[in-house]
C-alpha positions in Angstrom: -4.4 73.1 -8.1 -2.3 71.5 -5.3 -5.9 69.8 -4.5 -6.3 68.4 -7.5 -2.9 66.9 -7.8 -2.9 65.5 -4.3 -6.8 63.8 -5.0 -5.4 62.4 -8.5 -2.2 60.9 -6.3 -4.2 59.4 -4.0 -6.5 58.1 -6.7 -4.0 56.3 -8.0 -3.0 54.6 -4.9 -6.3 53.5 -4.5 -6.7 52.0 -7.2 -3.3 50.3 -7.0 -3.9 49.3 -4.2 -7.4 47.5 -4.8 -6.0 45.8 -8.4 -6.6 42.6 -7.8 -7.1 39.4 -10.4 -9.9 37.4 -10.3 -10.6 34.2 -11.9 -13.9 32.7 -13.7 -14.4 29.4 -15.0 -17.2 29.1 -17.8 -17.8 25.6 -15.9 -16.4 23.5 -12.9 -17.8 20.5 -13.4 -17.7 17.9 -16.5 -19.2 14.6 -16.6 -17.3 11.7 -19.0 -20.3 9.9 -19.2 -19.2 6.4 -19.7 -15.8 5.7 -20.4 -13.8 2.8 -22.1 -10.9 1.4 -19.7 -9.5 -0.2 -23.2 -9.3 3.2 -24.9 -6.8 4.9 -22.1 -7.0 8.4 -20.7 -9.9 11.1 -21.2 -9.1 14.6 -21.0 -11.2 17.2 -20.7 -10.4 21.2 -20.9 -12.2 24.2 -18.4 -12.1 27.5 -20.0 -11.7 30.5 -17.6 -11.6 34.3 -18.1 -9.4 37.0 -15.6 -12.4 39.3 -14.7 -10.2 41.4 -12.6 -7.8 44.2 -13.5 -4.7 42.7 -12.7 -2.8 39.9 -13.8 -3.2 36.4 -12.9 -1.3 33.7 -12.1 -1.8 30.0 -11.5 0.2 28.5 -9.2 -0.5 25.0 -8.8 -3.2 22.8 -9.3 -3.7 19.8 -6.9 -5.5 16.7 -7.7 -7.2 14.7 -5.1 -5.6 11.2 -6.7 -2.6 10.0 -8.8 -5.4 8.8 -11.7 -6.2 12.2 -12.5 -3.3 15.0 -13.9 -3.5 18.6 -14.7 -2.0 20.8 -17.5 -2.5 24.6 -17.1 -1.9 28.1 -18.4 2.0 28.9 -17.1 2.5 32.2 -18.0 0.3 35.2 -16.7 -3.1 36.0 -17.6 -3.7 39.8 -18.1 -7.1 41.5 -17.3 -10.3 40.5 -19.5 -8.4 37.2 -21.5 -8.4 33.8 -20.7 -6.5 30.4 -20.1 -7.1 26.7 -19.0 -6.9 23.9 -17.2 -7.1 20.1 -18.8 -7.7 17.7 -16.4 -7.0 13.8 -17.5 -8.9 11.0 -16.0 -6.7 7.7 -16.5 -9.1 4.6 -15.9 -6.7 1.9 -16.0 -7.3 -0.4 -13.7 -10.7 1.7 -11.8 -13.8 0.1 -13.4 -16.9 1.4 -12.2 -18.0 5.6 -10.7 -15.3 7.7 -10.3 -15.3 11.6 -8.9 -12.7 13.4 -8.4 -11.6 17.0 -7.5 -8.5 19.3 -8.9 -7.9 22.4 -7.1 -7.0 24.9 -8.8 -4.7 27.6 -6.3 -3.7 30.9 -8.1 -3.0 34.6 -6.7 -6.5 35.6 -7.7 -9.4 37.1 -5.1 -11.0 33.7 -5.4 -7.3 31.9 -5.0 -8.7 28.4 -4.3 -11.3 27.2 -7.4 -12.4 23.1 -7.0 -13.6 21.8 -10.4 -15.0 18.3 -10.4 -14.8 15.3 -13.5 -17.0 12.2 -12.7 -18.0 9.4 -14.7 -18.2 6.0 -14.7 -15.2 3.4 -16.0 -16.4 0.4 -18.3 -14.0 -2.2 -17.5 -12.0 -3.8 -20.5 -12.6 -7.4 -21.2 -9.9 -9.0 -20.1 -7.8 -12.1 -21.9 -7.1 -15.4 -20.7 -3.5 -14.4 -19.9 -4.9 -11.6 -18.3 -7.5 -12.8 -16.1 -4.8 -16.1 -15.1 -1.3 -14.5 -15.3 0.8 -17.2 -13.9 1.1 -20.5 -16.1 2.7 -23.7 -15.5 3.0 -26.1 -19.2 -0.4 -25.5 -20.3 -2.4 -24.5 -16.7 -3.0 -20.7 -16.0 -3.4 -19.8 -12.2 -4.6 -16.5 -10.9 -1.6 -16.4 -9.2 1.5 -17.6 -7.6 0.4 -16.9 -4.2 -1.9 -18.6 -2.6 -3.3 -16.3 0.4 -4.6 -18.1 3.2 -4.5 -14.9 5.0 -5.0 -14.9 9.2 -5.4 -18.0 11.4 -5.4 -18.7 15.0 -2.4 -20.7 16.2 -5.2 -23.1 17.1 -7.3 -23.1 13.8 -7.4 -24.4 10.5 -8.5 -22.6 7.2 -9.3 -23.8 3.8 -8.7 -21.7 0.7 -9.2 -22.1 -3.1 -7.7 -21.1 -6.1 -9.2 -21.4 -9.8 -7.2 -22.8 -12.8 -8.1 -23.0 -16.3 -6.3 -25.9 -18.8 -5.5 -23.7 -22.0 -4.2 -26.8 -23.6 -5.8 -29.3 -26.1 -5.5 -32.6 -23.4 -6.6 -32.7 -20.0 -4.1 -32.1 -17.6 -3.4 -33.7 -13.9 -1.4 -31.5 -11.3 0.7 -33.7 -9.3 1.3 -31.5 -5.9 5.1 -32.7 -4.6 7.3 -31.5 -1.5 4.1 -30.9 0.2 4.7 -30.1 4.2 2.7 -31.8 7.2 0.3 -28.5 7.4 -1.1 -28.5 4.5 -3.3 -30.5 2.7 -3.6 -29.4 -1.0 -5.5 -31.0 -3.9 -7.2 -30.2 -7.7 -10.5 -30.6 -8.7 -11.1 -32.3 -11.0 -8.5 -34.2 -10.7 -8.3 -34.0 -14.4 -8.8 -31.1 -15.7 -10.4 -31.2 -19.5 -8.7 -29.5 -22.3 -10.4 -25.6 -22.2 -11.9 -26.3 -19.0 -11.4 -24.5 -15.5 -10.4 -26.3 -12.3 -10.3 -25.7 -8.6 -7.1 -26.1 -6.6 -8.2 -26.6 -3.4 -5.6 -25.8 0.1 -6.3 -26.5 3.8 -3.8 -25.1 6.5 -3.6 -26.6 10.0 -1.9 -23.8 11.9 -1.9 -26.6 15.2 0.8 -28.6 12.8 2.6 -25.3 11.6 3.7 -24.8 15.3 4.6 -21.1 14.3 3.7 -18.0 14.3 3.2 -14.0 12.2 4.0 -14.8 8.3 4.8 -17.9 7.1 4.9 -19.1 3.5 5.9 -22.6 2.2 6.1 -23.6 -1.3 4.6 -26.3 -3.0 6.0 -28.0 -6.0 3.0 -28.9 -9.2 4.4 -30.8 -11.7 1.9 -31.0 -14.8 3.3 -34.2 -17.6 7.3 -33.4 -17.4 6.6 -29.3 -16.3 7.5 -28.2 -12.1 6.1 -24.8 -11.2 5.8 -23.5 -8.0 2.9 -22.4 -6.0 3.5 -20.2 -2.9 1.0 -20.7 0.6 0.6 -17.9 2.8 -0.5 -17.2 6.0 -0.5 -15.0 8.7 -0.8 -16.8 12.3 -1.5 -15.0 15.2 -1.5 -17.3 18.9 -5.1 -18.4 19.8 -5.5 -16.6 23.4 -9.2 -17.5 23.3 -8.4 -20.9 25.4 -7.0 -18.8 28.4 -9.2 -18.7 31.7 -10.2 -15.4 32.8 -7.5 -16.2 35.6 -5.2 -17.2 32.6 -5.6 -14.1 31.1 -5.3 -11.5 34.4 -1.6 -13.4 35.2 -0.5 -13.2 31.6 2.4 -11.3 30.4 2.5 -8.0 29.3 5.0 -6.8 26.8 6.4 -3.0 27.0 8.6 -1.2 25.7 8.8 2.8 26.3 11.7 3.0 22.9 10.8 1.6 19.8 12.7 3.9 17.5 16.6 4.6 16.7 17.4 7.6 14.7 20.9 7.4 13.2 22.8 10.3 11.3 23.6 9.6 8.0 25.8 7.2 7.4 27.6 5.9 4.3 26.9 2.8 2.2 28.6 0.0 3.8 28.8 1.6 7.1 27.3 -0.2 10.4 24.5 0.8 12.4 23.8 -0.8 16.2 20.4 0.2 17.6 19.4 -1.2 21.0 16.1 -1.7 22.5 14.3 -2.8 26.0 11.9 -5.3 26.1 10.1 -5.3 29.9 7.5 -7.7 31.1 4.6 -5.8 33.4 2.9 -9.0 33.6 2.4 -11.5 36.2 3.9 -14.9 34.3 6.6 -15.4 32.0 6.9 -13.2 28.6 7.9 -15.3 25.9 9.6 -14.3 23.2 7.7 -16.3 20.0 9.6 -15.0 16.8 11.5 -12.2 15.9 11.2 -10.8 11.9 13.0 -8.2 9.8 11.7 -6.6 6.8 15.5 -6.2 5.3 17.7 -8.9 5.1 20.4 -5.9 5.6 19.4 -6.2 9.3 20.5 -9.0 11.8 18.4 -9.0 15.3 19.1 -10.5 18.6 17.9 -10.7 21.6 19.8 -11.7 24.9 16.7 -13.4 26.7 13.6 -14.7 24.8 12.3 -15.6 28.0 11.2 -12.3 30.4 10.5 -12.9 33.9 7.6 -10.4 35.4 9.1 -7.2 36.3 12.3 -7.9 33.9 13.8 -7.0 30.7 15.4 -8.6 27.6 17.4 -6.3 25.2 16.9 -6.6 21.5 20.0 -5.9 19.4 19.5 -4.8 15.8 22.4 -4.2 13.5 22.1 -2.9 9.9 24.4 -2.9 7.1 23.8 -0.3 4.8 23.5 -1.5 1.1 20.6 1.2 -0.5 20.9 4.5 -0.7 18.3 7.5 0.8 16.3 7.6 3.5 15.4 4.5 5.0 12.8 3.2 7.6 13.5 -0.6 8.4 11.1 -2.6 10.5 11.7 -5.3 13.2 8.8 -7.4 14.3 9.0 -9.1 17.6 5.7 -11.8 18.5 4.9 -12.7 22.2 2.7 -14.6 24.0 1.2 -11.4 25.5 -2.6 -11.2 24.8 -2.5 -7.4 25.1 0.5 -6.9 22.9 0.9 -9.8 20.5 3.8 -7.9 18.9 6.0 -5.0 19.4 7.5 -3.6 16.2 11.5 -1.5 16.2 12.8 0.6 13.8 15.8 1.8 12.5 15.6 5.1 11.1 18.1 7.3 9.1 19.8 7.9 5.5 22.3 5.8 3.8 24.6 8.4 1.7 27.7 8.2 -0.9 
């Protein structure tokens, strides 16, 4: 007898011990077919069944981009029944093939289970005040912006922008407060009523005489209407017209700190973070332009030029305005071919 209890103990234990959920989706894959950007979000729903002989238990399910979201069974799911997961595809914005993964993670034997939804996004026909969101009187731009993206200190770059004339006359663009740099015209110079035109930009970095991100802004004045039209580029020094000697002597900018952690502060507070600028070069380090990506922060710098072998300091001060954690960005641009630019930061969190 005392055999037979101790066997039917131990039986139990066992099987205790090994209960264990397990999870089975009827499918892991689904394929939309084609789907309509203009008719929003698809959703589709996998089935799945707990073939173990314990109770299971989703615990998240990840999604390998912020287009797709999942909605799941929350509460457990006991031996032999079932639950789901809906995943929703939104193609807003993603014409063409898309595949993507959800994982889901659970405290079943098979705890990680990848399902897949593909399919392909038919773009939505888009209106004129779609396609050319930025108007000025009766002329629709692409843009405000127009991105004339990296040249060389040296070069010059031409870039074009199409227009369309929604109006019922033809319209001129008269282009006023243009700078020295930039030479900037539309073609036609009247554009027909319902017809599309080219504004046409060229940017002579050599006149510019400056350097990293620059934008200038043009004034277009259509009959009695002023807009304004934005040119940006991005200049980086042309060190393609140094010597192979040039180049061997030329400066080298260093610097072994280029963040400073601060405790959290509170709003309005101050925040000094100092940093060492060396030259390991053979000439002159010359300090080109110095940029901050908050206007909260002020910048200085006691020497902007470095002899070989010397240092400058760079002072940055912030005021803090915002709340949470913050991560503000100083950019400083030599003339050092290996190191055009260093970039500081001033790290911490802004509290009550």
């Amino acid at each position: 007898m005392k055999k037979l209890v101790l066997l039917s103990v131990f039986s139990l234990v066992f099987l205790g011990a090994s209960a264990q959920a397990k999870i089975q989706f009827a499918n892991t894959k689904h394929d939309f077919g084609n789907v309509k950007e203009a008719k929003g979000p698809v959703s589709h729903v996998f089935t799945f069944k707990n073939t173990g002989n314990a109770p299971l238990v989703i615990q998240n399910v990840e999604t390998s981009c912020g287009c797709t979201s999942p909605e799941y069974t929350k509460e457990p799911v006991q031996p032999g029944k079932s639950g789901i997961v809906k995943a929703t595809f939104d193609p807003s914005g993603r014409p063409n093939y898309f595949d993507k993964n959800l994982t889901v993670i659970s405290n079943a034997e098979n705890n990680r289970v990848i399902l897949n939804i593909k399919g392909n996004v038919e773009a939505k026909v888009l209106t004129v005040e779609e396609q050319y969101p930025h108007a000025i009187d009766k002329v629709r731009f692409k843009n405000s912006i127009l991105e004339m993206y990296k040249i060389l200190s040296t070069g010059i770059r031409t870039e074009n922008m199409e227009v369309i004339n929604t109006g019922t006359t033809p319209a001129i663009l008269v282009f006023e407060n243009v700078p020295a740099h930039i030479n900037i015209k539309a073609e036609p110079v009247s554009i027909p009523a319902g017809a599309k035109g080219t504004i046409n930009c060229t940017f002579n970095a050599a006149k510019k005489k400056d350097y990293g991100y620059v934008a200038d802004d043009v004034t277009i004045k259509i009959k009695s209407v002023k807009g304004t039209l934005t040119v940006r580029a991005n200049i980086e020094e042309d060190f393609s017209v140094l010597t192979p000697t040039e180049l061997e002597k030329a400066p080298v900018a260093a610097a072994e700190k280029t963040n400073h952690q601060f405790d959290k502060i509170k709003k309005g507070e101050k925040v000094t973070g100092t940093f060492e600028i060396k030259n390991e070069g053979k000439t002159d380090l010359i300090i080109r332009k110095i940029t901050n990506d908050c206007d909260c922060v002020q910048s200085s710098i006691d020497n902007n030029t470095v002899k070989p072998g010397k240092s400058a300091t760079l002072k940055l001060e912030l005021i803090a305005n915002d709340l949470g954690e913050k991560f503000y960005g100083t950019t400083v641009i030599t003339n050092s071919p290996k190191k055009r630019q260093l970039t500081f930061y001033l790290i911490g969190t802004i509290g009550e």
